[in-house]
N, C-alpha and C positions, 0 to 999 in steps of 0.2 A: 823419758818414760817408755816401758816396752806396753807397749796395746796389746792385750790379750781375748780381750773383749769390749763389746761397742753396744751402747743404750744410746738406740736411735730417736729415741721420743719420751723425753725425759719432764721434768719441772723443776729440777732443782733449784729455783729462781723463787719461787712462790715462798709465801710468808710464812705457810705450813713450820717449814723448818725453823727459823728463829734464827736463835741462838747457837742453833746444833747445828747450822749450814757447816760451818767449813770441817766439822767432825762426819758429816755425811759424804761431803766432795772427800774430803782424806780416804776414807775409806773404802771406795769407789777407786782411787788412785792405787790404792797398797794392794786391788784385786787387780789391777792394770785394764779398768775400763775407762774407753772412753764415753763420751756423751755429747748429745744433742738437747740442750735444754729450750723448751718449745715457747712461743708467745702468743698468747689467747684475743690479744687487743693490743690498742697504744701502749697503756703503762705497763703491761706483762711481757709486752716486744722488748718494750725499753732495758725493762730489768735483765730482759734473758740475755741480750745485749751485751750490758754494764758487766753482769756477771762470770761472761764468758771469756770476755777479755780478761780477765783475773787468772786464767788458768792456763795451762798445757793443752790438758786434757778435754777442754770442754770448746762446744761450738752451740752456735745458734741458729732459730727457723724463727722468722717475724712475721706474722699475719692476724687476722681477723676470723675468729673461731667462729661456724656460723648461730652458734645459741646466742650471740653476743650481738647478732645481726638483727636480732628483735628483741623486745622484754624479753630479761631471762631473771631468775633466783637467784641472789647473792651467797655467792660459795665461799664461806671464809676458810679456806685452805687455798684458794685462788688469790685470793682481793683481799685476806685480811678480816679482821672482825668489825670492821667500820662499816656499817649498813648491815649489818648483819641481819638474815630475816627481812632485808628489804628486797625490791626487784630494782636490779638495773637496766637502767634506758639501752633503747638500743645505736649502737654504733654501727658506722658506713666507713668504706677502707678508707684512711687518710695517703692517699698518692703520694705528697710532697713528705709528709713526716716518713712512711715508711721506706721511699725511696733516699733518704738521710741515712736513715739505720743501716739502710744495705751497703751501704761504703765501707762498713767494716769488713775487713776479711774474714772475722770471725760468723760471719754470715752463711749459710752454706744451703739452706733453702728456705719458702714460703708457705707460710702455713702456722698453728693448722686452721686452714682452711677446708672448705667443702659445706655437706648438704647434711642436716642432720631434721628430720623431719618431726620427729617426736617434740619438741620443740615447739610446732609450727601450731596454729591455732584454726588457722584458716589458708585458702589456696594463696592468698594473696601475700601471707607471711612465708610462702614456700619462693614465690617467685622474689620474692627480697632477697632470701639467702641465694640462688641461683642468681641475681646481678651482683651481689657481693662475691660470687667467687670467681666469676667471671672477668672480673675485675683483676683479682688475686692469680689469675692464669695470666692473663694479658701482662701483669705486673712481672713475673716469675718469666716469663716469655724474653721481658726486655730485659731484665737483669741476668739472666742466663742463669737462673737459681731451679732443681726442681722443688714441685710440692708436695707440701707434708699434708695428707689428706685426710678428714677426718669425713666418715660418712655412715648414717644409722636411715636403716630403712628408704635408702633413694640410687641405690646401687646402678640402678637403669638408666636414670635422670644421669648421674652421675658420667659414665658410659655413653652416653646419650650425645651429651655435652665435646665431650671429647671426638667422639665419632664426626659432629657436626661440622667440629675447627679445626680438627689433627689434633695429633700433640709434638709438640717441637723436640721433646725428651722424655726421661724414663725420670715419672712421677714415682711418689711412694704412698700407697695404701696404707694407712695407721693403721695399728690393732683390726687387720678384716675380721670382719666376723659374717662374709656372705657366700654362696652356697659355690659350689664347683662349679659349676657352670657359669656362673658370674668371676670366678676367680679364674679362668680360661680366658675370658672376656678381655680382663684386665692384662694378662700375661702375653695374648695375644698385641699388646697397645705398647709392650717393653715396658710395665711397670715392674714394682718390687714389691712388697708385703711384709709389714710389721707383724709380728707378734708377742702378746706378754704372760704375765701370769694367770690369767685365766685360762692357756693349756695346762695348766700342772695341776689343776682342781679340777676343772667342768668341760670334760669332753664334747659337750653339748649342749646349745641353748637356741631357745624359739624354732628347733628343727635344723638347726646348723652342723654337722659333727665338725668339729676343731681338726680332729687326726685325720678324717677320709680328704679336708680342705688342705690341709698342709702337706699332704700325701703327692697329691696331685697338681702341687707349687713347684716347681723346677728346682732347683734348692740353690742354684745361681741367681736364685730373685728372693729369700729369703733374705732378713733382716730380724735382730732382735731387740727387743724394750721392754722397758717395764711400767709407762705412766705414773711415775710415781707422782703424787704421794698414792697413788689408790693402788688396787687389783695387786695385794703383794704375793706372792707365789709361795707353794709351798717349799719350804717348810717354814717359812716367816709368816702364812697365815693369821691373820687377828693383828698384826704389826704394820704402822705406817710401810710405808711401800720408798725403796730408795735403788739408786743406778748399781749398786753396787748386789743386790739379788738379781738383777741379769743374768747372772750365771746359772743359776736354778732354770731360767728359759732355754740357756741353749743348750742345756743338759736336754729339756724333754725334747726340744725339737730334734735332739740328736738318734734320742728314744723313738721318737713318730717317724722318722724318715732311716732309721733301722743304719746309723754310721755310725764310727767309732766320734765319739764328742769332740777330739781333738780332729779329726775333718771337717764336722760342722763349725769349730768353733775358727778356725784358719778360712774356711768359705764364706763365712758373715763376713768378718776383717776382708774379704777381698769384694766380696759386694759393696761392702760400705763407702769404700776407697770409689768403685765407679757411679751408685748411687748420687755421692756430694762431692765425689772432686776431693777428698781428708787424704791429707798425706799422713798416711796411720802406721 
């Protein structure tokens, strides 16, 4: 398959799709992206895993997502419609099970993990998710895997962390949504930076601008995704969200950092290669 484009932070694993999975991976193939389908806990590691090995085109990130690190709401686009409207308990990194999963080569980093504090109910539910990723560092450390970082409202903590222990490697920021000056922070530390369809609708949210942060992202540390099944871009708006509208991403990002799309879309492919080690 030729790689024309790369969804670095994907789900195609989740139960959302069904029936329609190998019509959504096909199609995704026939646009020539690849992908990174992500795992939220044990059984959504497992799956992203199982399913990855099925393909060319697709890879895997295995960790412990930190809403899952305390009580969280049962998402059936995640888990399925089994509990639905229930809460699930919360889970602690399993070392042995996940350091199993990582033997596959189709393993290429951990995550996602991080600090998502919306979530948190009290200070005490904050430092649980900060020893669960802590954990997920340490973990990614000895596997030689980076991580895929998922992080709301604790950018500093997040940094913080980092600054304390080093970093061994060039982690990757999920979908940033945090301000330039936090995103210098991170560039300075040799990470990378997701982004999805919420630039092609909302140039701004909670005081963020999307285009002055991506402006001022190096575009050698640039990455694109789409999180599906959510945030689908335009012009798929209102439509599950799938690997294969990436491309609508690096159109805008091609748009906000002012290149011709076909140099942004050949400089993701060459990030993404030093990002995960993908022979793309």
């Amino acid at each position: 398959m030729e790689f024309r484009y790369f969804d670095a932070h994907t789900h195609a694993h989740f139960p959302v799709y069904g029936d329609e999975r190998d019509e959504m991976v096909k199609r995704a193939a026939d646009e020539g992206v690849g992908m990174i389908t992500v795992g939220t806990r044990k059984d959504t590691s497992l799956a992203a895993v199982t399913l990855a090995e099925q393909y060319e085109h697709m890879w895997a990130a295995i960790g412990l997502y930190p809403g899952h690190t305390v009580a969280s709401f049962h998402d059936e686009d995640e888990l399925g419609v089994v509990g639905q409207n229930e809460t699930e308990g919360p889970e602690s990194f399993d070392y042995d099970f996940f350091k199993k999963l990582a033997e596959s080569e189709k393993v290429v980093a951990v995550g996602e993990c991080g600090l998502d504090y919306p979530y948190c109910r009290n200070e005490e539910e904050k430092e649980i998710q900060k020893v669960e990723f802590i954990k997920q560092i340490e973990f990614a450390d000895e596997i030689k895997r980076p991580l895929m970082i998922h992080c709301r409202d604790a950018y500093g903590d997040v940094a913080d962390i980092f600054k304390a222990r080093g970093t061994a490697r060039s982690h990757v920021m999920h979908s940033f949504r945090g301000t330039i000056e936090e995103a210098r922070r991170f560039v300075e530390m040799g990470f990378y930076f997701t982004f999805g369809g919420v630039i092609t609708f909302r140039p701004k949210k909670d005081g963020v601008n999307y285009t002055d942060v991506i402006r001022s992202i190096p575009t050698d540390r640039l990455l694109s995704e789409t999180d599906a099944p959510w945030v689908a871009p335009v012009p798929h708006r209102g439509k599950r969200n799938e690997p294969a509208y990436v491309v609508e991403v690096v159109k805008k990002l091609a748009e906000i950092k002012d290149l011709p799309p076909e140099i942004i879309r050949e400089q993701i492919l060459e990030n993404t290669r030093r990002a995960f080690s993908i022979d793309i």
